[in-house]
C-alpha positions, 0 to 999 in steps of 0.5 A: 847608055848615055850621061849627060851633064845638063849645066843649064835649062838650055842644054835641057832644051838642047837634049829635048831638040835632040830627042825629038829630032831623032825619035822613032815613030813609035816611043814609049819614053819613062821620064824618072827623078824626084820631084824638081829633077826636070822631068816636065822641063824636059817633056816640054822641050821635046814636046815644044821641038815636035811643033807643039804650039800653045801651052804645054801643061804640067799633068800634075793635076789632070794625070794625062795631057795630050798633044797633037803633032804632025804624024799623030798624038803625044801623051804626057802622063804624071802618074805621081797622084794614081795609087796602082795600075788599076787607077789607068783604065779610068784615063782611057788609054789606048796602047794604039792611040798615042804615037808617043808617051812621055811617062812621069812617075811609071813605077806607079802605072807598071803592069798598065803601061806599054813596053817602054823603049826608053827610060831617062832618069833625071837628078839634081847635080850642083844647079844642073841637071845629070841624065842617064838614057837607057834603052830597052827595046831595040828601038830604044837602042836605035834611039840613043845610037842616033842621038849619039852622034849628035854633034848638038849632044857631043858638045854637053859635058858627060859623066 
């Protein structure tokens, strides 16, 4: 696991450059935290650090945006609004389709979602952010090894 102290939306932006930087070419990634916790700020960041050009739109509303990058798609997904994993087979998901998934609110899509490699809970700390990356696959495991020694990373405050 690693806990971040995020002072700033800078070193929000430092943590999604850092995400995208050494991702796997595969990830299902579990964006946790309450409403206001930084959790489309941090999907924009990483979307942004993959090359994502033009408007990166919150999915409140739409439930799931998508995004090409130069190795294939991103999905970014807001389940907040769905009621059960039922609700996902009418966004036509694909578990093959997307290279990567950056999921808000995934406790309300469990059983309808793909194994997730990463989950990062994200929380209002003072006028900052805390964030708790924990694997749970081994390319999860990987992951947060190479962003570990992130001298980027190194630099942020940990809990």
């Amino acid at each position: 696991m690693i806990e971040l102290i995020l002072p700033d939306s800078e070193s929000t932006d430092r943590l999604g450059q850092a995400l995208a930087q050494t991702r796997p070419a595969q990830a299902v990634v579990h964006l946790q935290g309450d409403l206001g916790a930084g959790k489309s700020t941090l999907a924009r960041a990483l979307l942004r650090a993959l090359g994502v050009q033009g408007a990166i739109r919150s999915p409140t509303y739409t439930l799931i945006e998508r995004y090409p990058l130069a190795t294939g798609e991103a999905w970014h997904l807001d389940l907040y609004r769905i009621g059960n994993a039922g609700e996902l087979d009418f966004l036509g998901l694909d578990e093959g389709s997307a290279d990567l998934w950056l999921v808000e609110w995934p406790e309300r899509g469990a059983g309808g979602l793909p194994p997730v490699d990463l989950v990062i809970g994200l929380e209002i700390a003072g006028h900052g952010r805390r964030a708790r990356l924990r694997a749970h696959s081994p390319a999860g495991e990987s992951w947060l090894q190479r962003l570990s020694e992130m001298a980027d990373l190194q630099s942020l405050p940990a809990l």
